[in-house]
C-alpha positions as a Markdown table, in Angstrom:
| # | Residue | x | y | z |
|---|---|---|---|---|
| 1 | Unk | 0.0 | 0.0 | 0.0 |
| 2 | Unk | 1.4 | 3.2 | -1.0 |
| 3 | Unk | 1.9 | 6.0 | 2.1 |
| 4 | Unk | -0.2 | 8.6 | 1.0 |
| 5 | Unk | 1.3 | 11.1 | 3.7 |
| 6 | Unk | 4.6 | 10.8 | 1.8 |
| 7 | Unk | 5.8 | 13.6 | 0.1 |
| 8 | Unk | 5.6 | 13.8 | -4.2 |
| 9 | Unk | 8.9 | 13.6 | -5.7 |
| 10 | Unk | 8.1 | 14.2 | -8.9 |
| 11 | Unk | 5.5 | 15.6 | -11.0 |
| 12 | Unk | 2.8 | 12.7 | -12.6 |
| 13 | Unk | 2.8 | 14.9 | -15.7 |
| 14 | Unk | 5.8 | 16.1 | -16.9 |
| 15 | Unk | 8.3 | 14.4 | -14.8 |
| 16 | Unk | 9.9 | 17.7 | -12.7 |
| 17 | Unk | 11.1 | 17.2 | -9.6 |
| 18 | Unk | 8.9 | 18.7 | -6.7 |
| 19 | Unk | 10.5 | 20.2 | -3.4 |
| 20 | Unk | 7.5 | 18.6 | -1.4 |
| 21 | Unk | 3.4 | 18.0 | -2.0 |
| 22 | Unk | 1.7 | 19.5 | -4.3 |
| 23 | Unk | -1.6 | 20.1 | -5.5 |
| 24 | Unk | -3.0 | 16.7 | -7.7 |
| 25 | Unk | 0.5 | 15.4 | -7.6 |
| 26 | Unk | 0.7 | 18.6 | -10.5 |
| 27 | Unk | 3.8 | 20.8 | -10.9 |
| 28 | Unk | 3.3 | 24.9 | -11.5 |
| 29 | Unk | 3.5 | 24.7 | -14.7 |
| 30 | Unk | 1.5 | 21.8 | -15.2 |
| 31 | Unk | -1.4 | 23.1 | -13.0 |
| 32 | Unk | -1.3 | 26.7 | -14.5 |
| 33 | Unk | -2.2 | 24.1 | -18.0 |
| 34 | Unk | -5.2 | 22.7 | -16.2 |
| 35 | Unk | -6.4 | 25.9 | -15.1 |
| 36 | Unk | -6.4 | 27.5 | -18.7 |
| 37 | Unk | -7.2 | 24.4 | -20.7 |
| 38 | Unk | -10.7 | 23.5 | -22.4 |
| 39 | Unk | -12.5 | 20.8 | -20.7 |
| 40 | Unk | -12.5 | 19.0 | -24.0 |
| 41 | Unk | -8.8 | 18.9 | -24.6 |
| 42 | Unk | -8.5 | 16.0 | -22.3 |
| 43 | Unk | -5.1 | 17.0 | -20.4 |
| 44 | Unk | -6.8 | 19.0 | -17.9 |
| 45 | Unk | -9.9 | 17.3 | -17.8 |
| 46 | Unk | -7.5 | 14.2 | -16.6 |
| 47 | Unk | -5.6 | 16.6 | -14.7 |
| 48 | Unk | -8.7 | 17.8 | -12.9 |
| 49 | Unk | -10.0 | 14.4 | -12.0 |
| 50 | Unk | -6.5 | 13.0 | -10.9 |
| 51 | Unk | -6.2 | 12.0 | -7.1 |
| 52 | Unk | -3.9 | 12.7 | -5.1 |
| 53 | Unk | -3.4 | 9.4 | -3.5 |
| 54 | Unk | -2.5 | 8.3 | -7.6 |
| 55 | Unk | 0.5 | 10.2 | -7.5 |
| 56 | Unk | 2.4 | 9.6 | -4.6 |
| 57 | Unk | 4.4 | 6.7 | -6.0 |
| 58 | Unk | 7.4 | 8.9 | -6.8 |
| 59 | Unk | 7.2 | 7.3 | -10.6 |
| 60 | Unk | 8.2 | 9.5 | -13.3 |
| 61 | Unk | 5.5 | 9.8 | -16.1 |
| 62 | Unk | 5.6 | 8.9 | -19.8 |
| 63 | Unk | 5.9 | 12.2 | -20.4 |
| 64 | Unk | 9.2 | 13.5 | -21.5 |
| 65 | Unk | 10.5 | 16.0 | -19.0 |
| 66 | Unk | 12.2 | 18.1 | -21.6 |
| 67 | Unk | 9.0 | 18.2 | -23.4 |
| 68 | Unk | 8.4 | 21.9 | -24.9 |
| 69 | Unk | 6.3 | 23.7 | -22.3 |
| 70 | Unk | 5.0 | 26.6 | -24.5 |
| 71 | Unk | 1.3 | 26.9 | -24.4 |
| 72 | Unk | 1.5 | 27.5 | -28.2 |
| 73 | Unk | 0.9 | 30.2 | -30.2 |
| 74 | Unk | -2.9 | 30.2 | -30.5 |
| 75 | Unk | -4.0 | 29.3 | -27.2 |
| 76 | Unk | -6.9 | 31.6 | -27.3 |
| 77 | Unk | -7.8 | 32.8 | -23.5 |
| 78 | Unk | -10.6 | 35.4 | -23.4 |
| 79 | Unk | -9.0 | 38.8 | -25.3 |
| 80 | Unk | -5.8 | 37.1 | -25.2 |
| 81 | Unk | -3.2 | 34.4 | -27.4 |
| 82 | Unk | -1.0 | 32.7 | -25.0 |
| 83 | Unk | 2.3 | 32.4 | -26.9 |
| 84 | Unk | 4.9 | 31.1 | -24.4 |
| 85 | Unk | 6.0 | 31.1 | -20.4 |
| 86 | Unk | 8.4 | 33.9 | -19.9 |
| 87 | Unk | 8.5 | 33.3 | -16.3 |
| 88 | Unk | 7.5 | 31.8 | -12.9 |
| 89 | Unk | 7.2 | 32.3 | -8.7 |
| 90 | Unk | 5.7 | 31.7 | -6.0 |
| 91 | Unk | 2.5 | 32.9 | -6.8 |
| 92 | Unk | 1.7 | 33.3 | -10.3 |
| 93 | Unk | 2.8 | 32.7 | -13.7 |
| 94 | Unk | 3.7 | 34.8 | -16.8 |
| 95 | Unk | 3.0 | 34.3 | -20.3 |
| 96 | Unk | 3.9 | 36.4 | -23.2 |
| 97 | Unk | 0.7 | 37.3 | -25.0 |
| 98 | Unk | -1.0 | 38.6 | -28.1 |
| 99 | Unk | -4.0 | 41.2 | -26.8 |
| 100 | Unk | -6.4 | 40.4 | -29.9 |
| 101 | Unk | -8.2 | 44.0 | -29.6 |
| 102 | Unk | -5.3 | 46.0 | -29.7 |
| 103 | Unk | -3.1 | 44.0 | -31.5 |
| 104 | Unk | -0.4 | 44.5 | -28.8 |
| 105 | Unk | 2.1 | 42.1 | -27.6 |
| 106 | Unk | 1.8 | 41.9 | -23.4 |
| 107 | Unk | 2.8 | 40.6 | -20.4 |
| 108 | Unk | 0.0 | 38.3 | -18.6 |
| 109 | Unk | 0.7 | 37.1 | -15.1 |
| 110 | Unk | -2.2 | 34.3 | -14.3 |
| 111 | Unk | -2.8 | 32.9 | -10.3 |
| 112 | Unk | -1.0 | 30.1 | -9.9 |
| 113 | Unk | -3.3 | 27.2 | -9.1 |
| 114 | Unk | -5.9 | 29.5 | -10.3 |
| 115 | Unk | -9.6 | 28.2 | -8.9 |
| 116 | Unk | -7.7 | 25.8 | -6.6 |
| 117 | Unk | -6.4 | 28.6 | -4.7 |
| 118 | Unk | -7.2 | 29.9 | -1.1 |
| 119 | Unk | -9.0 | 33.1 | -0.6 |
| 120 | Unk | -5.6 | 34.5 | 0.9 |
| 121 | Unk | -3.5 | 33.4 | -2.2 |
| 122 | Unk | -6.5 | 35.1 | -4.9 |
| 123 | Unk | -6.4 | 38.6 | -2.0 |
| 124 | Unk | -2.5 | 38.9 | -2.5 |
| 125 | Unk | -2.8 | 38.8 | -6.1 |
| 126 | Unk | -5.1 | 41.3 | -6.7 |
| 127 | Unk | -3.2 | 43.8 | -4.2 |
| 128 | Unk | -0.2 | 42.9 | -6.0 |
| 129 | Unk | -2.3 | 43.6 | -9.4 |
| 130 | Unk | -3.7 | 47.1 | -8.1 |
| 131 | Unk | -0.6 | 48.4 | -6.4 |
| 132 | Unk | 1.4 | 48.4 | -9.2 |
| 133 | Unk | -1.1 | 49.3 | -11.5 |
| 134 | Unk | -1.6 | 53.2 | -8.9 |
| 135 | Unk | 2.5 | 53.2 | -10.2 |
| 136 | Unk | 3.0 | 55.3 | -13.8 |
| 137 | Unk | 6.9 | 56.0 | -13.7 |
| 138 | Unk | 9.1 | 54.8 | -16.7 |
| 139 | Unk | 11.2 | 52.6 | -14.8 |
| 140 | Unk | 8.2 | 50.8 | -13.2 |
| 141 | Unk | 6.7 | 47.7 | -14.9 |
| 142 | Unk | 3.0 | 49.2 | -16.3 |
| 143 | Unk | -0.4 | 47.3 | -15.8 |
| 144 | Unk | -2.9 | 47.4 | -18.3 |
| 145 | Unk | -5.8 | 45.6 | -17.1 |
| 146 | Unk | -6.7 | 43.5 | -13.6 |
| 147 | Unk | -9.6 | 41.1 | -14.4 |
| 148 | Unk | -10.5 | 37.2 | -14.5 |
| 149 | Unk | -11.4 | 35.4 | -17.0 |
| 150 | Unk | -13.0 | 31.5 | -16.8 |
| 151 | Unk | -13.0 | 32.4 | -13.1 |
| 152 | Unk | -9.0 | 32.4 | -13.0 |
| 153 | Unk | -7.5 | 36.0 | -11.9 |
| 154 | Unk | -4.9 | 37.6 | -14.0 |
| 155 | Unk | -3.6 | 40.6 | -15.2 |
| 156 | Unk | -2.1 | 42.4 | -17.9 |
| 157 | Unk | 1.1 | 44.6 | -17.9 |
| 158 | Unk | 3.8 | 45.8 | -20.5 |
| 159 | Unk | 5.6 | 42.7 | -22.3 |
| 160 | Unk | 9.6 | 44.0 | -21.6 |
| 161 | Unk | 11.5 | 42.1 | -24.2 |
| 162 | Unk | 15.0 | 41.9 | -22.7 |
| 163 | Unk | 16.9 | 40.4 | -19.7 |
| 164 | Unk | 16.5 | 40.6 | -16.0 |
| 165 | Unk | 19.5 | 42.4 | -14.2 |
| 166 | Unk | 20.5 | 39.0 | -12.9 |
| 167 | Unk | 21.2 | 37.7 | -16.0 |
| 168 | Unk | 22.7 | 41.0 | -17.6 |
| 169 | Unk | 25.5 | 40.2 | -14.6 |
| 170 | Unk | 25.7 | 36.5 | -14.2 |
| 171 | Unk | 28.8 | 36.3 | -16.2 |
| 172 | Unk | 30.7 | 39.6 | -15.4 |
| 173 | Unk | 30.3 | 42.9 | -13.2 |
| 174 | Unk | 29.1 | 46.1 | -14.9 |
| 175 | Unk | 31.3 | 48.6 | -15.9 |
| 176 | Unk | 30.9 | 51.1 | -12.9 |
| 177 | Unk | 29.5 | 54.1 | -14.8 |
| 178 | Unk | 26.4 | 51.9 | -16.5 |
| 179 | Unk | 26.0 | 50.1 | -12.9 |
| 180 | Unk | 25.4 | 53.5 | -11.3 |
| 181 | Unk | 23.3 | 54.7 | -13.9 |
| 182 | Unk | 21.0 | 51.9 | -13.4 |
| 183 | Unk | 21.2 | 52.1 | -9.7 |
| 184 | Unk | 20.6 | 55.9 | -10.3 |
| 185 | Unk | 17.2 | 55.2 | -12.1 |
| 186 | Unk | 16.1 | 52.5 | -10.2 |
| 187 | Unk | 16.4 | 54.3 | -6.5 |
| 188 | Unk | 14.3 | 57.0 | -8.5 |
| 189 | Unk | 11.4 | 54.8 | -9.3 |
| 190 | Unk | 12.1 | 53.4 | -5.5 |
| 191 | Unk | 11.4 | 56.8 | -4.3 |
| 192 | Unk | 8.1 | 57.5 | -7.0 |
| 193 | Unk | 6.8 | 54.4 | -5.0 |
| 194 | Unk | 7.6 | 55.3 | -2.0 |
| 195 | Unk | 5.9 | 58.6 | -2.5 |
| 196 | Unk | 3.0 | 57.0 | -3.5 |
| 197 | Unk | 2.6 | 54.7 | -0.5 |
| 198 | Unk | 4.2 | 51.5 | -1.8 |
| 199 | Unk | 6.6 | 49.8 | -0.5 |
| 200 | Unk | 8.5 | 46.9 | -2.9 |
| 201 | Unk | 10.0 | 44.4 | 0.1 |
| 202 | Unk | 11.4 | 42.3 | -2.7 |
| 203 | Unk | 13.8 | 44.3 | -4.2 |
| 204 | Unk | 16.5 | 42.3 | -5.9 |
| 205 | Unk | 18.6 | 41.8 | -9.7 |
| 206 | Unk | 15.7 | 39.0 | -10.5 |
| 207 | Unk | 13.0 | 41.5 | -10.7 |
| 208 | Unk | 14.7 | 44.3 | -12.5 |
| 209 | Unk | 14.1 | 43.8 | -16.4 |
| 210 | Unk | 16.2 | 45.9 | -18.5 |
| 211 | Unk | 14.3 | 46.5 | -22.1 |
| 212 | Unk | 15.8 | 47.0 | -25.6 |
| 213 | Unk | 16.6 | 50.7 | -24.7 |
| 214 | Unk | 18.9 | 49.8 | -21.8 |
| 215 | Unk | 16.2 | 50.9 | -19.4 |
| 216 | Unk | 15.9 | 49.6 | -16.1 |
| 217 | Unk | 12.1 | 48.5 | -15.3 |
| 218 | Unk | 10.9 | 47.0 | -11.6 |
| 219 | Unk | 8.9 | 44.6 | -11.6 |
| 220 | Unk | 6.5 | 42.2 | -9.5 |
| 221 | Unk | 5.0 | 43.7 | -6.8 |
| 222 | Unk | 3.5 | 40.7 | -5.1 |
| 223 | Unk | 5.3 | 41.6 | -1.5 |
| 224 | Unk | 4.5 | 45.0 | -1.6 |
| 225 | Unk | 3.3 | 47.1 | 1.2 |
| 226 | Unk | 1.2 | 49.8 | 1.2 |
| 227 | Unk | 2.8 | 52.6 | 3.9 |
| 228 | Unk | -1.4 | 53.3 | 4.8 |
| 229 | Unk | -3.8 | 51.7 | 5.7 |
| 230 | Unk | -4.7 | 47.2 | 6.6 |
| 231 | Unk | -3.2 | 46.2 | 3.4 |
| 232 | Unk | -0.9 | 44.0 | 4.6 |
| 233 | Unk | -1.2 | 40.0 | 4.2 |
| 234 | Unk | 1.7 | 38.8 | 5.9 |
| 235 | Unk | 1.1 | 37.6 | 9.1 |
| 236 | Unk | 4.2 | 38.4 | 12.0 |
| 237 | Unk | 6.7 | 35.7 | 12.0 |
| 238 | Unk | 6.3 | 34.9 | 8.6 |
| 239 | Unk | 9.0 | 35.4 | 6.2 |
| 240 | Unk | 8.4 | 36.3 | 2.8 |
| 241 | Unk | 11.3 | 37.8 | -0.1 |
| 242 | Unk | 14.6 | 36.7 | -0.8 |
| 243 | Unk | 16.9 | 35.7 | 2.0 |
| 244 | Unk | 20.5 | 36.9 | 0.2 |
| 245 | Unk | 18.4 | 40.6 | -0.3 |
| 246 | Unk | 15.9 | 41.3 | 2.5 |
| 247 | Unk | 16.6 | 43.4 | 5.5 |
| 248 | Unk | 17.3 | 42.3 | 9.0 |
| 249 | Unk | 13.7 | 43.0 | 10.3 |
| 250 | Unk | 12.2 | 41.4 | 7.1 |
| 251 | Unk | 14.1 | 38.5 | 8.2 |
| 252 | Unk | 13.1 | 38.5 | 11.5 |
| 253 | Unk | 9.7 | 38.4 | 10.4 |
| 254 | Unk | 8.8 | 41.6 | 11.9 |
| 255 | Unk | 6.7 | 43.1 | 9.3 |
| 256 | Unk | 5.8 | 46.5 | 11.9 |
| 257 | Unk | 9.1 | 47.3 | 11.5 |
| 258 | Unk | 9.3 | 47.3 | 7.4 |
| 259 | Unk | 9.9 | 50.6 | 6.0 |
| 260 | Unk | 11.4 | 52.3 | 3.2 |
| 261 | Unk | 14.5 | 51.6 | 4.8 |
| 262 | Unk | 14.1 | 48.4 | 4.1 |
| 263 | Unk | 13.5 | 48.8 | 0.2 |
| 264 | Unk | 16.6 | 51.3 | 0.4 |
| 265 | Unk | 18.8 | 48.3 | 2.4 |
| 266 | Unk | 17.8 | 46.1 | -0.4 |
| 267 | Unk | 18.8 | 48.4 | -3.2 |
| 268 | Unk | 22.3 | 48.6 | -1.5 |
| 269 | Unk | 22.3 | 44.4 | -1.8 |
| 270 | Unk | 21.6 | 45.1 | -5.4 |
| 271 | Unk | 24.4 | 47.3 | -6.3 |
| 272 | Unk | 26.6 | 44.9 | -4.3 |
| 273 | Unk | 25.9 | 42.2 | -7.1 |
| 274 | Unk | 26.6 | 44.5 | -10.1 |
């Protein structure tokens, strides 16, 4: 008899390895497919009635684990054409997209786990959706539209077609005159937000795209603060961000004692790496 209590080792559908249980034995990627796929097209519809209990045997799948894992370019979802995973966290993830009434190429971020989600996980996404989208500064990721569509929440935001700052210095350092420019620019967006009541609290090279002009753009807000008002979802003692660039109180857990500071400390991490 298999121990059901065991922790998943792999994923039944695609063969990736999982860091513990998770949802229908599914990894993100392959429950962010059963969430936007048709009933009819069989792969989610199996997904969806999958047991848990089924996939706790550690077995890897039939399924190729290199398989391609774009969506494909005419994935049709509401206004929009999925065209391809650009990236992927914690809580949601993002597609590169076609909006069919403008004719635009996007960003959409989509809820990870989408319907299966709890109401804490579907609250955080929408702040995260809404506080970026009171942000209009240049070097600030823009949204273009919050909504949900087949009863899965996403949004929509500018499609940056270049490189995160990680990346840019994975190999090398910056020369020190284009590293201060970009720090220069990105502590000014820090400050627009800061001005404007939001605080980032996950600051770091990963979520600073630089776009084909060699601009500097933050993006996902789905730790930020606002400085007023009960906005906050992160219950004390819980530790949320990125342990090699979050401040001391952060990582303490101490959320009272987050301020712009903290963003500021964080920033300072960042130009450590360039």
């Amino acid at each position: 008899m298999n121990d059901t209590s065991a922790p998943l080792t792999v994923c039944r559908y695609c063969g990736a390895p999982l860091s513990g249980r998770w949802l229908r034995g599914a990894c993100a990627r392959c429950l962010a497919r059963l969430c936007l796929a048709e009933p009819a097209e069989g792969t989610g519809q199996e997904l969806a009635q999958a047991s848990p209990e089924s996939a706790v045997s550690g077995q890897p799948p039939a399924v190729s684990p290199n398989e391609d894992r774009r969506v494909g370019p005419m994935t049709v979802w509401g206004d929009y054409e999925l065209i391809e995973e650009i990236a992927h966290g914690g809580m949601g993830i993002v597609y590169r997209a076609r909006q069919v009434s403008l004719d635009r190429t996007v960003a959409v971020k989509v809820l990870l786990a989408g319907q299966f989600a709890d109401a804490v996980a579907f609250q955080r996404f929408r702040v995260e959706a809404e506080t970026a989208a009171r942000l209009q500064h240049p070097n600030i990721v823009a949204i273009h539209e919050i909504g949900e569509q087949d009863g899965q929440p996403f949004y929509s935001m500018d499609y940056v077609a270049g490189r995160t700052l990680a990346e840019v210095v994975r190999d090398h350092p910056l020369p020190a005159r284009q590293a201060g420019t970009y720090l220069l620019k990105i502590s000014r967006a820090v400050q627009y937000a800061h001005d404007h009541g939001v605080l980032h609290r996950d600051l770091k090279p990963a979520n600073i795209l630089i776009d084909d002009h060699d601009e500097p753009r933050i993006t996902d807000f789905g730790l930020a603060r606002q400085l007023t008002g009960d906005s906050d979802l992160t219950l004390t003692g819980q530790i949320l961000g990125s342990p090699n660039f979050m401040p001391p109180e952060q990582g303490r857990g101490t959320h009272a004692a987050v301020s712009p500071a903290s963003d500021i400390y964080s920033l300072g991490r960042c130009s450590t790496t360039c």
